[in-house]
Every structure is written in structure tokens, then in C-alpha cells.
C-alpha positions as CSV (number, residue, x, y, z in Angstrom):
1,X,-21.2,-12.2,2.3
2,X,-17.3,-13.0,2.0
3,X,-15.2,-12.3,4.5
4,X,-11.8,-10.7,3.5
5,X,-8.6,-11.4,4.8
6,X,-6.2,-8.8,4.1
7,X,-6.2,-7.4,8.0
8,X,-6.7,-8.6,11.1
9,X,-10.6,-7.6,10.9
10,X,-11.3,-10.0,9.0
11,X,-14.5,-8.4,7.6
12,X,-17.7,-10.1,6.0
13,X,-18.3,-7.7,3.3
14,X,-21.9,-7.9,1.6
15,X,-22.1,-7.4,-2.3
16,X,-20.9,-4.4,-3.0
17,X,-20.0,-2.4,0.7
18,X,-16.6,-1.7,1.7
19,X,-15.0,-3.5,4.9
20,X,-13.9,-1.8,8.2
21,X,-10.4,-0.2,6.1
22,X,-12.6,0.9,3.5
23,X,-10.1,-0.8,0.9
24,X,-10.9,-3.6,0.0
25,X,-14.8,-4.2,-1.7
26,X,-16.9,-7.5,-2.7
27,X,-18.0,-7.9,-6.0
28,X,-19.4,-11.2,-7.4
29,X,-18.4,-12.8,-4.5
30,X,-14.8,-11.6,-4.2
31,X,-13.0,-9.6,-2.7
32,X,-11.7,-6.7,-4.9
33,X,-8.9,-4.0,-4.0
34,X,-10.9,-0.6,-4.1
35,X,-7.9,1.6,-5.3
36,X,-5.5,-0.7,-7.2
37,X,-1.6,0.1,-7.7
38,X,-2.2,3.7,-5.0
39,X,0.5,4.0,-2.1
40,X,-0.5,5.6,1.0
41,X,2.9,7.1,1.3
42,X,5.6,7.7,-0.9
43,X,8.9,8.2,1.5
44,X,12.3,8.2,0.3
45,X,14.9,5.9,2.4
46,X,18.6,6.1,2.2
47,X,20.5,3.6,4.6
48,X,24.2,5.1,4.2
49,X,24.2,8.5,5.3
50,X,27.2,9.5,2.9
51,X,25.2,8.0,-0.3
52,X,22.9,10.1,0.8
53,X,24.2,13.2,1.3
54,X,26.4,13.0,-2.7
55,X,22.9,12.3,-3.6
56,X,21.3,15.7,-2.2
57,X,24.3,17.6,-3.7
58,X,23.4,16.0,-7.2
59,X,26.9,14.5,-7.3
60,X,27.5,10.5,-6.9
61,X,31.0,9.7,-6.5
62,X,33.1,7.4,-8.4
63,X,35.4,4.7,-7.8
């Protein structure tokens, strides 16, 4: 078993079974990320409101 310590579960995954997330698996006695380089969520974020709305309208402005 190796425990993983990516969450706060702190799981001992056996060769080859997933943890409690389901993420993260153990493989020659380490732990391996199941789905490398995947988002859960891709959200755009704009701080300033104005950038934001020149950016809906396709238009940025200029100095």
C-alpha cells in the first residue's frame, strides 16, 4: 500500500485501485495522477469590469 497525500484523506491505495477522489492511482509503489493535464473546470475570470466589458464587444481600447 502507499498512502497518498494529495487531500486531506490521505488514502492507502493498494497496487493498482484508485483512492477515495478517484484521482490519483498506485502503480509500482507510487502514486500516479489518473488523468494528467484535465481541469475540472474551465471558467473565465475578469477582475475589472470595464476590461471586461471592451472585451465582450471584441474591441480593447487604446491608450
Amino acid at each position: 500500500m502507499t498512502k497518498c497525500l494529495y487531500c486531506p484523506h490521505h488514502c492507502d491505495i493498494s497496487e493498482g485501485s484508485t483512492g477515495r477522489c478517484a484521482m490519483y492511482t498506485s502503480s509500482n509503489n507510487e502514486i500516479i495522477e489518473r488523468y494528467p493535464d484535465h481541469w475540472l473546470v474551465v471558467t473565465p475570470v475578469c477582475v475589472d469590469h470595464s476590461f471586461c466589458s471592451w472585451m465582450a464587444k471584441g474591441k480593447i481600447p487604446s491608450d
